[in-house]
C-alpha positions as CSV (number, residue, x, y, z in Angstrom):
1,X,19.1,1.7,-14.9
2,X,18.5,-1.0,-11.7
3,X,16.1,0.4,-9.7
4,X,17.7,0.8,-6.1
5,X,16.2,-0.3,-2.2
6,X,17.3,1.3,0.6
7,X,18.2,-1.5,3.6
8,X,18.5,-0.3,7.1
9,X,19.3,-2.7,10.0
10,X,21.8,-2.7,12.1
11,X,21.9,-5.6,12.3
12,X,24.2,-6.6,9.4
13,X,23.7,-10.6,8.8
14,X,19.7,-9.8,8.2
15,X,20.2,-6.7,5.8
16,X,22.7,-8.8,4.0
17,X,20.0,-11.9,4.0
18,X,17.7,-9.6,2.6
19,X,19.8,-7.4,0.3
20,X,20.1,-11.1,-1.5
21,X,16.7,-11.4,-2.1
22,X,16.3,-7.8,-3.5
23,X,18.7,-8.9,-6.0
24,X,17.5,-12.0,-6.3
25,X,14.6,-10.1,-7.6
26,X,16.2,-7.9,-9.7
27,X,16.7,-4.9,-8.0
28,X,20.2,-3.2,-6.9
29,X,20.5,-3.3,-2.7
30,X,22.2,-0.3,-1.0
31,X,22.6,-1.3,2.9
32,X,23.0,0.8,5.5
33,X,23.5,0.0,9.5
34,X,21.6,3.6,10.9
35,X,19.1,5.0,9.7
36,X,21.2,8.8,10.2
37,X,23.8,7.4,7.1
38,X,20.5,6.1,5.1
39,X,19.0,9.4,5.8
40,X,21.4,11.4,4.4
41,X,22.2,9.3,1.2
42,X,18.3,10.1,0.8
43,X,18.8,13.5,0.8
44,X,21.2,12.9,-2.2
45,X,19.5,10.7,-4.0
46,X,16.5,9.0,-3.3
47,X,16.0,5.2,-3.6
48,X,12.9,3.6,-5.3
49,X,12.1,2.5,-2.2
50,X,12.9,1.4,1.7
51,X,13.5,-0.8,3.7
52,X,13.9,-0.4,7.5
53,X,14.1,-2.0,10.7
54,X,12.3,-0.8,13.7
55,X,14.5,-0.5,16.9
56,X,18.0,0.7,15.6
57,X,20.2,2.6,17.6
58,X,19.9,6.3,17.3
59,X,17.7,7.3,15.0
60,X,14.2,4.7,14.6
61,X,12.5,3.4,11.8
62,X,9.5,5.5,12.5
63,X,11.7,8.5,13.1
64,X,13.5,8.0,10.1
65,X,10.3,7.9,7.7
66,X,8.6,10.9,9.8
67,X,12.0,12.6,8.8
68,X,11.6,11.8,5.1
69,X,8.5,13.1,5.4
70,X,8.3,16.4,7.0
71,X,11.4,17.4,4.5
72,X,9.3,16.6,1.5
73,X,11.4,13.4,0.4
74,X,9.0,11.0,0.2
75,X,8.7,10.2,-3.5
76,X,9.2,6.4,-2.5
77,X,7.4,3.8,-0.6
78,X,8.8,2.8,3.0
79,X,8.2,-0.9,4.1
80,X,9.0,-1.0,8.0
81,X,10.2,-4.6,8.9
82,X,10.2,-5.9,13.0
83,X,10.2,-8.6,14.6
84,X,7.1,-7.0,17.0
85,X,3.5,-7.7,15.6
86,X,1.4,-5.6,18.0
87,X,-1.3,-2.6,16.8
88,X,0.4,0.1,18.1
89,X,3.5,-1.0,15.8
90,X,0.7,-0.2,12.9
91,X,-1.0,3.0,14.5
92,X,2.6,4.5,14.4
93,X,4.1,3.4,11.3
94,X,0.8,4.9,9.3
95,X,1.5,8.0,11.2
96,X,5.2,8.3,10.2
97,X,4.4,7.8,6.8
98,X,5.3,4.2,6.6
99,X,3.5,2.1,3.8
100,X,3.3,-1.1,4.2
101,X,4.6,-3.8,7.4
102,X,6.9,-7.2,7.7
103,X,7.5,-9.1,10.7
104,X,11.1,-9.8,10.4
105,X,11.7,-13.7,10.2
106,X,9.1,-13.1,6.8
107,X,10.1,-15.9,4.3
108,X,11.7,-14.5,1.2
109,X,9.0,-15.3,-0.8
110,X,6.8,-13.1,0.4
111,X,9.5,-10.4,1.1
112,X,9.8,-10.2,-2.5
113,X,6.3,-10.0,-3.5
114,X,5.7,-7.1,-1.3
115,X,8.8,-5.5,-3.4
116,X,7.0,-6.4,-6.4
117,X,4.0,-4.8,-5.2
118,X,5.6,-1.4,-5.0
119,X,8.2,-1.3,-7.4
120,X,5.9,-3.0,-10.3
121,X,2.4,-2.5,-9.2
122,X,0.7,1.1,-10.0
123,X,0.7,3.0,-6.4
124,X,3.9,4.7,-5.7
125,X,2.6,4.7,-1.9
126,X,-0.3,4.6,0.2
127,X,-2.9,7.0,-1.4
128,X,-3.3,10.0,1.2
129,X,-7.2,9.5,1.4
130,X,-6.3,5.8,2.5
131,X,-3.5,6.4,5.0
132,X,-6.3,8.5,6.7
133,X,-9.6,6.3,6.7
134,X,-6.5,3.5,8.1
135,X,-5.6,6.1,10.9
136,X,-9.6,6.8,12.1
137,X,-10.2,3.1,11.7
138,X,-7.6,2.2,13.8
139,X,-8.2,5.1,16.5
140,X,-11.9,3.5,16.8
141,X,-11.4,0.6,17.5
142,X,-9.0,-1.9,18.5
143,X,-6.6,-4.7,16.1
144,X,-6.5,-8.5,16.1
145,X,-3.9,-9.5,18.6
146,X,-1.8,-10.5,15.2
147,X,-2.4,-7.3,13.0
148,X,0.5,-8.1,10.6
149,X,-0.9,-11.2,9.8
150,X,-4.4,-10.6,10.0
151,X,-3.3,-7.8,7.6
152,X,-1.8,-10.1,4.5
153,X,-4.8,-12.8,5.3
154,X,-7.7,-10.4,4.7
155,X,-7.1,-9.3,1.3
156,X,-8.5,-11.8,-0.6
157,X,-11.9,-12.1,1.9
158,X,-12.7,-8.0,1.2
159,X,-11.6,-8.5,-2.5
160,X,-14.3,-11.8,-3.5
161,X,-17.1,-9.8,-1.0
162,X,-16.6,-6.6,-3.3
163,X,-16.4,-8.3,-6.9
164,X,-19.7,-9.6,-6.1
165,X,-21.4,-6.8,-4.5
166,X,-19.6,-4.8,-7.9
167,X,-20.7,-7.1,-10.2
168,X,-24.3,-7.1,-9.1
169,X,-24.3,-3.0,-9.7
170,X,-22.5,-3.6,-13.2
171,X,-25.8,-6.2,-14.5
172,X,-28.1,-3.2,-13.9
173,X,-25.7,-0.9,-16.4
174,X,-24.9,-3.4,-19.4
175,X,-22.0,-4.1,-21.3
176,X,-21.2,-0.7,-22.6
177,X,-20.5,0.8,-19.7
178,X,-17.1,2.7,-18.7
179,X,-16.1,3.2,-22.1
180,X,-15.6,6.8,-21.1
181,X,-13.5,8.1,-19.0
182,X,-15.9,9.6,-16.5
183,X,-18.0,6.1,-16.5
184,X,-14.5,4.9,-15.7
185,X,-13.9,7.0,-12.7
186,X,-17.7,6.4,-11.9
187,X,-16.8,2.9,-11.4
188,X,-13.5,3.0,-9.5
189,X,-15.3,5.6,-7.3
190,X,-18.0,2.7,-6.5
191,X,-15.4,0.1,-6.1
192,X,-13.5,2.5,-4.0
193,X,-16.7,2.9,-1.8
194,X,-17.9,-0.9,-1.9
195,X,-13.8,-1.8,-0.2
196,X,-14.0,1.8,2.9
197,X,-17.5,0.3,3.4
198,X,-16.0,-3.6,4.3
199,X,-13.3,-2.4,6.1
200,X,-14.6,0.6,7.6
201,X,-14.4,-1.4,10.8
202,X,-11.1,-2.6,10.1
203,X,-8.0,-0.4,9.9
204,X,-5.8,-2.8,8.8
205,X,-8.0,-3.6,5.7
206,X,-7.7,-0.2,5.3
207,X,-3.7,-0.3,4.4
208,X,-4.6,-3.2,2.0
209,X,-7.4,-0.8,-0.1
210,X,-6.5,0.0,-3.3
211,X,-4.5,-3.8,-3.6
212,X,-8.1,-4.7,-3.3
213,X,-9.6,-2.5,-5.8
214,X,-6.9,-4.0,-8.7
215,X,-8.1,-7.4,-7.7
216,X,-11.8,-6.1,-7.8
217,X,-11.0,-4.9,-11.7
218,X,-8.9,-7.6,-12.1
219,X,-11.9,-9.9,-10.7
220,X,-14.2,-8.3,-13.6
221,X,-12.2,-9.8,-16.2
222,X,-12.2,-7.9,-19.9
223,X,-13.7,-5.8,-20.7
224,X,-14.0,-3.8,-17.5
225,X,-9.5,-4.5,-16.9
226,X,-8.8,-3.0,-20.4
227,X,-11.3,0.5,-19.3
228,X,-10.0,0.7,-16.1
229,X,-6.9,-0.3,-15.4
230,X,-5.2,3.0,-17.1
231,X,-6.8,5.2,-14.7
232,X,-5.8,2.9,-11.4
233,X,-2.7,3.4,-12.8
234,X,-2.6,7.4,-11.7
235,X,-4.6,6.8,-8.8
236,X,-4.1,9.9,-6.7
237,X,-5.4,12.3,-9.6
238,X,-8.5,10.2,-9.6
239,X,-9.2,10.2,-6.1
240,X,-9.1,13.8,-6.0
241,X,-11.7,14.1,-9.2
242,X,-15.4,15.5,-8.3
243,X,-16.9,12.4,-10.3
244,X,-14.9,9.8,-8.5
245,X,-15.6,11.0,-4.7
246,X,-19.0,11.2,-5.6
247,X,-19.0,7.7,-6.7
248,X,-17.1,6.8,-3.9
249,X,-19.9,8.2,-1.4
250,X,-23.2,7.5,-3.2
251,X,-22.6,4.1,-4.7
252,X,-24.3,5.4,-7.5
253,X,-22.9,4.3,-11.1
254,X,-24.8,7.3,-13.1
C-alpha cells in the first residue's frame, strides 16, 4: 500500500504543484482546499503525514495541527509550509505540534527530501524531549532574522562540531565499545548531550536534533552505525531509558 500525504492549501495551483512532486516521489497525494475537510478525513483515516499551508480561510495551519493534537490524532508528522519566514512563525508551529517548516516557493528538490526525511527516515515526529528544549530555547532568546533558512543551513555545522567532540570520547573507550545494548544507549545519550549542548543557544538547531545525531552515527562510520543505528531507530523508548538520560546529562560513556 502507497503511503498517503495530506495537502492543504487553498490555494489550488500550489497543492496541485506540489501534490506532483509527492508523487513524483513515490507517494499517493490526497488534496484538500481547508483545513476543516482535511480535518475530518483525518479523523477517518489518518495520512502518513501532512502537509499544510499557513493562512487558509477558516480554520489555520497552526489550528489545524493543535486540533490533531489535543484529540490524540497525531500518529503522523505535520510539515507547515508559508510563504512568511519570521521566528514567531517557528515559536507557534512547535507549539501546535508542527514538526518541521517550508517557506513556500521551496524548490522541489528539497520539498521532497524533507518528505523523505519523515516518511523513510526513523522519527515518526519530533521526539517530545526535543520539541521542548526547541520551545525554552526559543523563549530565551531571540532567531536569526531568516529562521527557516538558518534552520536547513545549520545542520551540517552542529553535526561535523559533535562527530569530533564524539569521536575524541570514543579513543578513550576502544574499539569494543557499544556492543551491548546499554553501551549503545550510553552512547546515543552522549551524542544526544554533545548536539542540546551546541544548540542550547539556538532553538532552531533544536528542531534539527536527532537529524543531527544520525549524521553523528552516520559520521562514525562501521562499526559504531551497525551498534547503533537499531536503537535510533525506536528513538522515543530510548530517550525515556534511565541509562540514556544519564548519558545525556553527564557526558559520561561508563
Amino acid at each position: 500500500m502507497t503511503a498517503e500525504v495530506i495537502l492543504v492549501d487553498d490555494e489550488r495551483l500550489v497543492a496541485k504543484l506540489y501534490g506532483r512532486a509527492v508523487e513524483a516521489a513515490g507517494y499517493e497525494a490526497t488534496l484538500f482546499s481547508d483545513a476543516e475537510s482535511a480535518f475530518k478525513r483525518i479523523v477517518q483515516r489518518g495520512p502518513s503525514l501532512l502537509v499544510t499551508d499557513l493562512n487558509m480561510p477558516g480554520l489555520s495551519g497552526y489550528a489545524l495541527a493543535e486540533r490533531i493534537t489535543e484529540r490524540g490524532l497525531k500518529s503522523f508528522p505535520i510539515i507547515l509550509m508559508s510563504a512568511d519566514d519570521t521566528a514567531e512563525l517557528i515559536k507557534a508551529g512547535v507549539a501546535s505540534g508542527v514538526d518541521d517548516f517550508l517557506v513556500k516557493g521551496v524548490s522541489f528538490e528539497r520539498f521532497r527530501a524533507r518528505l523523505d526525511h519523515w516518511m523513510k527516515g526513523p522519527f515518526a515526529g519530533l521526539p517530545v524531549h526535543v520539541r521542548i528544549a526547541a520551545r525554552e530555547s526559543l523563549a530565551r532568546s531571540g532567531a536569526p532574522e531568516s529562521p527557516i533558512a538558518f534552520l536547513h543551513g545549520s545542520l551540517d555545522r552542529v553535526t561535523v562540531r559533535a562527530a569530533a567532540t564524539v569521536e575524541d570520547l570514543l579513543d578513550a573507550v576502544g574499539g569494543e565499545y557499544g556492543r551491548t545494548a546499554a553501551e549503545a544507549l550510553r552512547l546515543l545519550g552522549v551524542i544526544d548531550g554533545v548536539l542540546a549542548l551546541l544548540s542550547r543557544s539556538n532553538g532552531l538547531t533544536q528542531l534539527r536534533r536527532l537529524e543531527a545525531m544520525v549524521g553523528v552515527v552516520d559520521r562514525l562510520g562501521e562499526p559504531w552505525q551497525a551498534r547503533l543505528h537499531p536503537h535510533i531507530a525506536r528513538f522515543e523508548a530510548v530517550a525515556r531509558d534511565a541509562t540514556f538520560r544519564h548519558a545525556a546529562q553527564s557526558l559520561r560513556l561508563r
